[in-house]
Wavefront OBJ file of the C-alpha trace (Angstrom):
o trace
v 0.000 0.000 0.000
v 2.660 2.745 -1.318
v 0.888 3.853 -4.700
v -0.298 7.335 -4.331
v -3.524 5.926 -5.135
v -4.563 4.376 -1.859
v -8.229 4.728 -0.971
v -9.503 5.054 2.057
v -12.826 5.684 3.311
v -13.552 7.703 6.719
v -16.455 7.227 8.841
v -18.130 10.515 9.864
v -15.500 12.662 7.703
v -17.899 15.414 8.927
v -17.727 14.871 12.143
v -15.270 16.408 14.434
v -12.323 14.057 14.718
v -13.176 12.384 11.753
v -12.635 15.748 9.994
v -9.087 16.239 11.180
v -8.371 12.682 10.183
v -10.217 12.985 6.637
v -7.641 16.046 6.104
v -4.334 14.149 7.404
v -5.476 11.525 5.142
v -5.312 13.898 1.824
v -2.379 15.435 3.066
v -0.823 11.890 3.206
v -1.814 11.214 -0.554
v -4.700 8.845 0.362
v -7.957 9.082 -2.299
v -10.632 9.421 0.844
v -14.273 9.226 0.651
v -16.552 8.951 3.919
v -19.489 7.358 4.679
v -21.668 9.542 6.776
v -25.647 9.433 8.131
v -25.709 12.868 7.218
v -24.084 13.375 3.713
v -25.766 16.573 2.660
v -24.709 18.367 6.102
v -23.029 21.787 5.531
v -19.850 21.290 6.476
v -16.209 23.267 5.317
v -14.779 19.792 3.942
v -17.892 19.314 1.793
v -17.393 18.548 -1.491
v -13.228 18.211 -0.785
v -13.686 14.072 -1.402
v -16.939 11.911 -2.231
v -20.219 11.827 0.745
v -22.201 8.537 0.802
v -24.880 7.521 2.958
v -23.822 5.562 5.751
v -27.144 3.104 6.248
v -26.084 0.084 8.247
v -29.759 -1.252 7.579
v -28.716 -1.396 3.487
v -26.105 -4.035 3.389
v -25.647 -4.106 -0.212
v -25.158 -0.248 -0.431
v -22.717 -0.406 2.040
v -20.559 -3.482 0.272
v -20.883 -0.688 -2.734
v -20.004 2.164 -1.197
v -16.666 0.345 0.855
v -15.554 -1.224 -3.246
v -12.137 -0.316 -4.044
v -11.614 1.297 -0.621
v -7.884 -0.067 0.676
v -8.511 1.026 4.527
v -11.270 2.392 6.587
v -11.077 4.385 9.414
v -13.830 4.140 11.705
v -14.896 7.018 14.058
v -18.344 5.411 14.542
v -19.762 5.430 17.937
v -22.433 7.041 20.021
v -22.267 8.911 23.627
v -25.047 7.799 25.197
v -28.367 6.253 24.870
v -30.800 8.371 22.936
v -33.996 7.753 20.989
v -33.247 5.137 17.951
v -29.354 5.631 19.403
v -27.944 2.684 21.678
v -24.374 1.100 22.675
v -26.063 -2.350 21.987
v -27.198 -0.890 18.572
v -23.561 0.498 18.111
v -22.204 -2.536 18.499
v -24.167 -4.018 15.956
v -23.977 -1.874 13.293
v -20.180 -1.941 13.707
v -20.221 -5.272 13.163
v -22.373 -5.163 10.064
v -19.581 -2.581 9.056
v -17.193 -5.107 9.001
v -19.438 -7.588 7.124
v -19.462 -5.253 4.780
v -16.007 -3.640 4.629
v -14.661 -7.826 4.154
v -17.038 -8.306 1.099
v -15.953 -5.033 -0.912
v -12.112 -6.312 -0.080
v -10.889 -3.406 2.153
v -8.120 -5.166 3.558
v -7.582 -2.630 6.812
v -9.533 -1.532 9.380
v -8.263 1.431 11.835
v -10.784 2.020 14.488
v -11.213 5.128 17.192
v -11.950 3.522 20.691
v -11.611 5.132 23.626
v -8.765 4.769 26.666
v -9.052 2.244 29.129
v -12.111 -0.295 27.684
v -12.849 -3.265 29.697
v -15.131 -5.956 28.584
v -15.861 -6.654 32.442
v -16.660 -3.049 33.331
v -20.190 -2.084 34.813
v -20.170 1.388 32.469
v -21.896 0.487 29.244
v -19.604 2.667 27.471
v -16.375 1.570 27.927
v -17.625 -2.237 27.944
v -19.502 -1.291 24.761
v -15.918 0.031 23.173
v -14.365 -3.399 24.539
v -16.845 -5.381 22.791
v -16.624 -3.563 19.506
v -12.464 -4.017 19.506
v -13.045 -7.802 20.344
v -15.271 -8.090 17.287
v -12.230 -6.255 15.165
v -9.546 -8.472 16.182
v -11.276 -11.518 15.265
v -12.760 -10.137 11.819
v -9.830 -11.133 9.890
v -8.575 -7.910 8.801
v -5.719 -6.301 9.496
v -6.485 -4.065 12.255
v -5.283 -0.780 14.267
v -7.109 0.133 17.121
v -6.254 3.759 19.060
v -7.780 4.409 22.203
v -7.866 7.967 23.019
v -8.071 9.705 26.674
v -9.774 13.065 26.323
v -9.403 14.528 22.949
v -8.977 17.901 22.602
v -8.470 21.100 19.591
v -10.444 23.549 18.009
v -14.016 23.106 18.649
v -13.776 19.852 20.517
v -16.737 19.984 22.960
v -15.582 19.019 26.508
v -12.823 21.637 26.847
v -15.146 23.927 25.515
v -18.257 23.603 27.092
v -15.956 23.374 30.183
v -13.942 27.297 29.535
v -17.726 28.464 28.511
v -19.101 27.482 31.971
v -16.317 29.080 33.476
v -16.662 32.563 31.367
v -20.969 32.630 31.722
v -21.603 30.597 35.078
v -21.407 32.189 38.665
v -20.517 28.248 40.087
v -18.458 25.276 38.441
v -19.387 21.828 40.449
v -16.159 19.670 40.451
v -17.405 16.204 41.021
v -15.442 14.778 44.181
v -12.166 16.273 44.811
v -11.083 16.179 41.562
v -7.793 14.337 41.998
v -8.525 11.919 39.478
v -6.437 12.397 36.274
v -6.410 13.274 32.159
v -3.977 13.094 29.835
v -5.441 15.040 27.318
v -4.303 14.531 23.447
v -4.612 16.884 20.543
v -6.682 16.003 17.824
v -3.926 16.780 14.889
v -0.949 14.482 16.753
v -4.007 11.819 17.250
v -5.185 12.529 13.577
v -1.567 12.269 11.578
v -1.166 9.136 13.645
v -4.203 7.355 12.093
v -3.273 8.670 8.483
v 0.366 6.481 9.697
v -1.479 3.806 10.667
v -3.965 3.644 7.590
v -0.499 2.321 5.349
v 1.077 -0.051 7.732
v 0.109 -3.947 8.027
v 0.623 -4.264 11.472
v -2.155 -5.195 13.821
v -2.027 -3.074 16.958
v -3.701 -1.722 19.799
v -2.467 1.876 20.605
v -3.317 3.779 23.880
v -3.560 7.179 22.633
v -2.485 9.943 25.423
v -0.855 13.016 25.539
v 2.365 14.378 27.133
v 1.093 16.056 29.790
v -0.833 14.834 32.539
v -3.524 16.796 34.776
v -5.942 16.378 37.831
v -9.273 17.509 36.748
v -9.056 19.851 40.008
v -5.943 21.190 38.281
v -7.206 21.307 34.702
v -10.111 23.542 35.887
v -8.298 25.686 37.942
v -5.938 26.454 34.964
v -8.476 27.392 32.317
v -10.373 29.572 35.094
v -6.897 31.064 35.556
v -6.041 31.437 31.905
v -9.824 33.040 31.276
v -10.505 35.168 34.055
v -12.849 33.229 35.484
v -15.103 34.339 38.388
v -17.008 31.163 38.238
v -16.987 29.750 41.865
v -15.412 26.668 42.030
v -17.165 23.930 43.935
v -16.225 20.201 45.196
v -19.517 18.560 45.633
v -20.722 14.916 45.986
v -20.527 13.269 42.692
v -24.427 12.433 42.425
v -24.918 16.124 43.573
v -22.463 17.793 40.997
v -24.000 15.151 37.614
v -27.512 16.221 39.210
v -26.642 20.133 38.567
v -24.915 19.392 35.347
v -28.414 17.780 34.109
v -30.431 20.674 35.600
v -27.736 23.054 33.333
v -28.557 20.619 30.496
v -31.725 20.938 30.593
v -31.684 24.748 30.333
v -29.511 24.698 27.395
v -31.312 21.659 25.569
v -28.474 19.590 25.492
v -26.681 16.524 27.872
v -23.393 18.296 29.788
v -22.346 14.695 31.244
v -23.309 11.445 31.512
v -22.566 8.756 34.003
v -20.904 6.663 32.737
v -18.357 9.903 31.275
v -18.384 11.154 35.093
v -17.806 7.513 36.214
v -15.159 6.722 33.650
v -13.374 10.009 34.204
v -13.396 9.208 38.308
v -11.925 5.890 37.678
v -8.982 7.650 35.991
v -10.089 6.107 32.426
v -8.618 9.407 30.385
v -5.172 8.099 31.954
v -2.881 6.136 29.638
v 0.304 6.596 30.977
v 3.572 6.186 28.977
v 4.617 6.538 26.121
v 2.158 9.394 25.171
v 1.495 9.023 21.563
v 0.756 12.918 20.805
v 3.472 15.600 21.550
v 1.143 18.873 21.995
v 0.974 19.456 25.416
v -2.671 20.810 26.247
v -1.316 24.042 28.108
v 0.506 25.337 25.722
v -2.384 24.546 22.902
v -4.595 26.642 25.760
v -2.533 29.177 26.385
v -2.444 29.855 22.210
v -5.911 29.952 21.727
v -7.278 31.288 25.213
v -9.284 34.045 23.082
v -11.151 31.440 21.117
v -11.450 29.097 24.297
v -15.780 28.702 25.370
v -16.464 31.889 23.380
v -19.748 29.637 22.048
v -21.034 26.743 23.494
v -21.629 23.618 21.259
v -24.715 22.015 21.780
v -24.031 18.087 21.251
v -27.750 17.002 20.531
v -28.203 19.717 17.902
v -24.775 18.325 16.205
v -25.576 14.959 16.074
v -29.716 14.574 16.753
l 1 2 3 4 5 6 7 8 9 10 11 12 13 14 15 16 17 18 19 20 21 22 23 24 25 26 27 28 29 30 31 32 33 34 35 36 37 38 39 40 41 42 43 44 45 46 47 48 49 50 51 52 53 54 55 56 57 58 59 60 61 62 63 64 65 66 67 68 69 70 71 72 73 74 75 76 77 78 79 80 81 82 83 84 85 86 87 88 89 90 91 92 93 94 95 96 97 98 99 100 101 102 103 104 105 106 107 108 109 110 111 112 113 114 115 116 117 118 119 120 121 122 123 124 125 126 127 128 129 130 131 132 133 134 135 136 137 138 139 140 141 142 143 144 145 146 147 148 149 150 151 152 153 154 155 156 157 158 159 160 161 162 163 164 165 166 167 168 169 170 171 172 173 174 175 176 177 178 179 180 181 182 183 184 185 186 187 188 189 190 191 192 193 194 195 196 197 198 199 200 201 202 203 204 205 206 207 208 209 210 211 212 213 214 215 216 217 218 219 220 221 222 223 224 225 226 227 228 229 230 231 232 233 234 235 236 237 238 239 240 241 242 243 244 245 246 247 248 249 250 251 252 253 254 255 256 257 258 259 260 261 262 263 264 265 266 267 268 269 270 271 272 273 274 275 276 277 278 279 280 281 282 283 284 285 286 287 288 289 290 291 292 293 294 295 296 297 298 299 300 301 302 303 304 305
């Protein structure tokens, strides 16, 4: 797979990391094409490669949208439960993915997990995510799976809801004490190391951190810092502090945190340790783009339901 004519095909090229991925992909020399549920959405990459449905009910049109496709790089997943959205469901239609990815001949499969999945865990996320990379090692294909911590870049939505609660809100709950850690990882150094992994044969399973490593407590306290905050900072039982964050969700139409994000982040699960595959180190990245940091808040049910 050296030809300048590789083809790859990106799940949710539209989306947000699927975007950065889609462009290290054409900077790489890869032909890319996604397969999206929404492939009329406006979007600034629209109409830079090819947009076809992504309908895991239509086997057939998937097998014919996947022909000729080398790799594909799967950012498929959902956050949470919601309406005709389910991790049970996920799972499934990931596996019909690779059904169909095996009959049109794509002969690699590079898949976006998340950090610290356990197939035994009582969090239906990260044992969803477990189950899902299970079903990719024994597919047959040659496989790379990256499990990123906490993701972060221009218009990610965590970091960014987080510095907008700290610029509008008079209080920011910090569930427990907030010693439990991230190691955050920038969505280029996580991107360009797909577009790597897209060419190569090699089955592997990469955890995907950063170099730096933070406390939430700490990671608050330095974007309050960095912003100006006046936000009042408050440690609070965790089924208190998710309780607020659902009243603030409800005000603003939208879900802030789950539990199994506020359960996964307490059991240090956006942790990876060494050695961190990215090289951005989130403060400095903040520090750069403090003036564009929670200037807008982004809504997550309006971009994806």
């Amino acid at each position: 797979m050296t030809s300048l004519k590789r083809s790859t095909a990106v799940t949710g090229a539209f989306s947000y990391s699927g975007s950065y991925i889609a462009q290290a992909l054409l900077a790489a020399g890869w032909q890319v094409r996604t397969l999206t549920r929404h492939p009329q959405r406006p979007h600034p990459l629209q109409g830079s490669f090819p947009a076809f449905p992504l309908d895991f009910e239509n086997h057939d049109e998937l097998v014919r949208n996947l022909r000729g496709v080398d790799c594909l790089v799967n950012t498929y997943w959902v956050r949470f439960n919601y309406k005709a959205s389910s991790f049970r469901g996920a799972i499934q239609n990931t596996s019909r993915l690779l059904q169909a990815a095996k009959e049109a001949g794509v002969r690699r499969f590079v898949h976006l997990s998340v950090s610290n999945p356990d197939i035994e865990s009582s969090l239906p996320y990260y044992r969803g995510k477990a189950e899902v990379e299970a079903l990719i090692r024994v597919s047959g294909l040659s496989y790379a799976i990256f499990q990123p911590t906490l993701i972060f870049g221009p218009q990610e939505l965590l970091v960014n809801n987080i510095a907008w609660l700290l610029r509008h809100a008079p209080l920011f709950p910090i569930p427990g004490d907030g010693s439990y850690r991230l190691q955050p990882i920038y969505v280029l150094d996580l991107a360009r190391a797909v577009a790597r992994a897209a060419g190569d044969t090699r089955n592997e399973t990469l955890p995907a951190g950063g170099p730096e490593t933070l406390t939430f407590d700490e990671l608050v306290s330095f974007l309050a810092e960095l912003l100006g905050s006046r936000a009042r900072r408050l440690h609070l039982p965790p089924s208190l502090a998710l309780a607020l964050s659902k009243m603030i969700g409800l005000l603003l139409n939208d879900v802030l945190l789950t539990l199994d994000e506020l359960d996964g982040l307490m059991q240090d699960r956006l942790y990876v340790g060494e050695p961190a595959l990215g090289k951005t180190a989130f403060r400095d990245w903040a520090r750069e783009n403090a003036q564009h940091l929670g200037r807008r808040y982004t809504n997550e049910l309006r971009r994806h339901h």
